[in-house]
N, C-alpha and C positions, 0 to 999 in steps of 0.2 A: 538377520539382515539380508534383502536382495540384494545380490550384485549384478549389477546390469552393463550393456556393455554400448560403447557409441561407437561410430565410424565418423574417424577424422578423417577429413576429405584431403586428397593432397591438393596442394596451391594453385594447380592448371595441369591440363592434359601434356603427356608430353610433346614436344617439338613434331610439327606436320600432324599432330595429331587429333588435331580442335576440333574437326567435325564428327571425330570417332569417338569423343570422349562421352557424352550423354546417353550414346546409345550402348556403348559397355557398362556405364552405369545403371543403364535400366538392366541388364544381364545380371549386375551383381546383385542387384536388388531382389532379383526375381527369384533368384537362389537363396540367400542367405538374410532378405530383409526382416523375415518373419524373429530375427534370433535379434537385432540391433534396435535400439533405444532413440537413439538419434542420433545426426547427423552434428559435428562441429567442427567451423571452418575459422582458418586464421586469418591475419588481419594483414596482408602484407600488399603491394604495388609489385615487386620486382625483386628475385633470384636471379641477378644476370641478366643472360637474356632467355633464362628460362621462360615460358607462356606462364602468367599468375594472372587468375582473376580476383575482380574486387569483390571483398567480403559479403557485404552487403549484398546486392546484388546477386550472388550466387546464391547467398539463403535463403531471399526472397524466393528466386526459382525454384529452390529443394523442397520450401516449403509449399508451392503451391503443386510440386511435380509429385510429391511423396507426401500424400494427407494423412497417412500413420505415421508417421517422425516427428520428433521434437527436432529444433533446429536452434543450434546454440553457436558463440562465437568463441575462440579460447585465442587469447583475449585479444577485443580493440584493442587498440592502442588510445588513447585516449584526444593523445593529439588532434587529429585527423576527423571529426566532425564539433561542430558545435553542441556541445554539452544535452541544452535546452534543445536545440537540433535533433540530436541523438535520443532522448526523451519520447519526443514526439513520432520519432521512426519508430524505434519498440513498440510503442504504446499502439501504434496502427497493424505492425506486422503482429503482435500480438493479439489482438483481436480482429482480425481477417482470417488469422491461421488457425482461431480456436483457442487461443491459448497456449498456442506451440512452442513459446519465444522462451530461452534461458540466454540471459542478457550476459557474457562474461567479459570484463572488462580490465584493461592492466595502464601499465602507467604510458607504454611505449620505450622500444630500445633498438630499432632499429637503423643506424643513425643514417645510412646511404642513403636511404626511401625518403627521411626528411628534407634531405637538404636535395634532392633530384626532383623531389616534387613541390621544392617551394617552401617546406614549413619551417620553422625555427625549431630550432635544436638544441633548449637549455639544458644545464647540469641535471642529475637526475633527482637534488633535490627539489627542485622547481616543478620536475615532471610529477614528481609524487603531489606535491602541493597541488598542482591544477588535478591529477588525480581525486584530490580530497576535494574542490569544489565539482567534479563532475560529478561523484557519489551523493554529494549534497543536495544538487541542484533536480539529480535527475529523480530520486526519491521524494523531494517537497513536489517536484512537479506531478508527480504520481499519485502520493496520497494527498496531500494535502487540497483543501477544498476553495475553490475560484482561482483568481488572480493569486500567481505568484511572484516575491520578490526577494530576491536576497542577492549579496555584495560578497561576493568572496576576494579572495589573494590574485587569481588570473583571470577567474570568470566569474560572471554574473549576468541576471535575469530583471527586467522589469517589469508588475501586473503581466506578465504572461501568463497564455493560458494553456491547460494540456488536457482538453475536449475531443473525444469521451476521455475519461479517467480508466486506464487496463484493471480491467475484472475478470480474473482474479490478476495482483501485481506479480508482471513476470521475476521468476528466478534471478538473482543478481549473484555472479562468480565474479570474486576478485584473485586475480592472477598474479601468483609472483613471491620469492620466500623472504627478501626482504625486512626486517623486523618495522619499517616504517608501511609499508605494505599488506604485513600480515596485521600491524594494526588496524590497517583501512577496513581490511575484510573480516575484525572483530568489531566493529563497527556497523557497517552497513552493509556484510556481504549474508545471504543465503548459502553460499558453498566458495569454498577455496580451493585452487590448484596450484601446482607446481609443476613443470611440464618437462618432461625428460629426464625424471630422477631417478636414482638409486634410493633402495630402502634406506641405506643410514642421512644422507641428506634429507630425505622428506620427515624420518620422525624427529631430526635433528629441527627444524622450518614450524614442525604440527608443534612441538613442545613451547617453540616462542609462541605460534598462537595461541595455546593455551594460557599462557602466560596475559597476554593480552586479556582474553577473555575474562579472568580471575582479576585484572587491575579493572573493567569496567562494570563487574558482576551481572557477565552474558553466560548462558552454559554453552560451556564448546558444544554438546551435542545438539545446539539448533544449530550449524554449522553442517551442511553434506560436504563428504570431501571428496575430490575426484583425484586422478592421476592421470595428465595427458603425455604421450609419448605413441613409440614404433613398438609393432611385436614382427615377431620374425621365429617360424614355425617351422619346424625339417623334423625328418623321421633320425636326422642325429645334428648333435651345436655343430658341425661343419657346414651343415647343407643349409642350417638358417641362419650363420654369419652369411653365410655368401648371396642370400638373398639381397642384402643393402651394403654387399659392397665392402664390408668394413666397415664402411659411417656408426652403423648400432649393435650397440653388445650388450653387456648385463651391466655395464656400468652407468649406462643411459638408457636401457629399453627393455624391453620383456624379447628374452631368445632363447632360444634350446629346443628341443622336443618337446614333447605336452605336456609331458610331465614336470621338467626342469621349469616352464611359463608358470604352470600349475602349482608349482613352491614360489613361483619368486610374487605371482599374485597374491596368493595365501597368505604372504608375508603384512603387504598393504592392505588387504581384508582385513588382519588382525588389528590394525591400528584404525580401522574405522573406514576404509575409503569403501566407498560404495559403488561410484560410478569409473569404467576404464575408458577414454576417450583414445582408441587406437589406431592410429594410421598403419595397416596391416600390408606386409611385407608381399607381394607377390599373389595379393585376395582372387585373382583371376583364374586362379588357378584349385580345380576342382578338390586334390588332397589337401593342401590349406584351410579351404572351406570346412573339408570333413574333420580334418584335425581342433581347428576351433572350434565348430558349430555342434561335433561328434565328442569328442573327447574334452576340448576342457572346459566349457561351457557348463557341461553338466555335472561334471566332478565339482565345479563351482557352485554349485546350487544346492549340493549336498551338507 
């Protein structure tokens, strides 16, 4: 198994720092692009008053800024475009980019974003439900051939059309451990995530989709699984808790020396995860670079 590895983008440059941020990112690029897979951005409006940009938008630009990357989202929220909407976006950023697009999508949980930007903010079984007509609606619109139409529980399509049809159909991640969830994405996903886990939570999450899988007689292994979260890299675990502050440790994120990163990923490689989508502690900074890009990159491939 390749294990490949992404760069999750963080949310907005920080404070005063908007105009600096693109052109530090062509920096990291330029050093360390050759080693990353792709790019995956989340799906949020606002941190405070931290600077966030919109998802969308910002992937559009990556993708056109960076023509080797795939470019993925972990995850929509589902909420927040129209379904057949959303469909039709993929389907274009998909075939402009090449094929670049891994579509990852979740139910939505961010309740402050909701209700500041206007949207409704049902219980989370409701959100799973429109969930399951988004997965619905955006797959018939994809494969299936002419006019679409179908009636779900929140949403629905009439004779719609989704011209040209994506060739090849991008990548579909459904995000989220949920057992009403992890069914979605036995169901209709390409790859599953879980985002900010620890080893025992995630094989605790893969086992119910497994489970899933065997009630609808899918093989889990057409299923890629990824593992999105922080790594945080120091020549000893002091120096790379202190990169984030506190916020991330081995209970939610890949930290220690390279070696310590180098077991705790081994761990998920054994269960099958393939892809690491990593929002990397400090990437600015040259030992960093060499420590991932030098040491456990490679010990990874081994």
């Amino acid at each position: 198994m390749t294990v490949r590895l992404g760069y999750a983008m963080p949310p907005g440059p920080p404070p005063a720092q908007v105009g600096q941020w693109m052109a530090h990112m062509d920096t990291i690029m330029d050093a360390v692009g050759e080693h990353l897979d792709s790019f995956w951005i989340t799906d949020h409006f606002q941190w405070g008053d931290a600077p966030t940009y919109e998802a969308w938008t910002l992937m559009t630009y990556l993708a056109a800024r960076y023509p080797h990357m795939k470019v993925g989202t972990a995850v929509l929220g589902q909420s927040y475009r129209n379904p057949a909407m959303l469909a039709k976006m993929a389907a274009t950023l998909h075939m402009l980019s090449g094929g670049r697009l891994i579509l990852g999508v979740g139910a939505g949980w961010k309740e402050d974003e909701y209700y500041a930007y206007d949207y409704p903010y049902p219980r989370a079984g409701i959100r799973l439900e429109q969930l399951d007509d988004t997965l619905e609606i955006i797959t018939r619109l994809w494969k299936e051939p002419g006019q679409v139409t179908y009636e779900g529980k929140h949403y629905s399509v009439t004779d719609a059309w989704c011209e040209p049809k994506p060739d090849p159909i991008p990548q579909i991640i459904v995000g989220g451990g949920g057992r009403k969830t992890t069914m979605l994405a036995a169901r209709f996903a390409d790859g599953w995530n879980i985002p900010d886990s620890n080893i025992d939570t995630y094989r605790e999450r893969l086992a119910i989709l497994h489970e899933h899988c065997a009630t609808i007689g899918r093989d889990p292994a057409s299923i890629e699984l990824s593992w999105f979260g922080r790594l945080a890299v120091g020549r000893t675990e002091a120096e790379a808790l202190a990169m984030s502050n506190g916020k991330w440790n081995k209970s939610n994120a890949l930290v220690g020396t390279p070696e310590q990163v180098i077991a705790q990923m081994r761990e998920f490689t054994s269960l099958g995860v393939a892809l690491f989508q990593v929002e990397v502690q400090k990437i600015e900074k040259k030992a960093v670079q060499s420590m991932i890009f030098d040491e456990i990159v490679p010990e990874l491939a081994k």
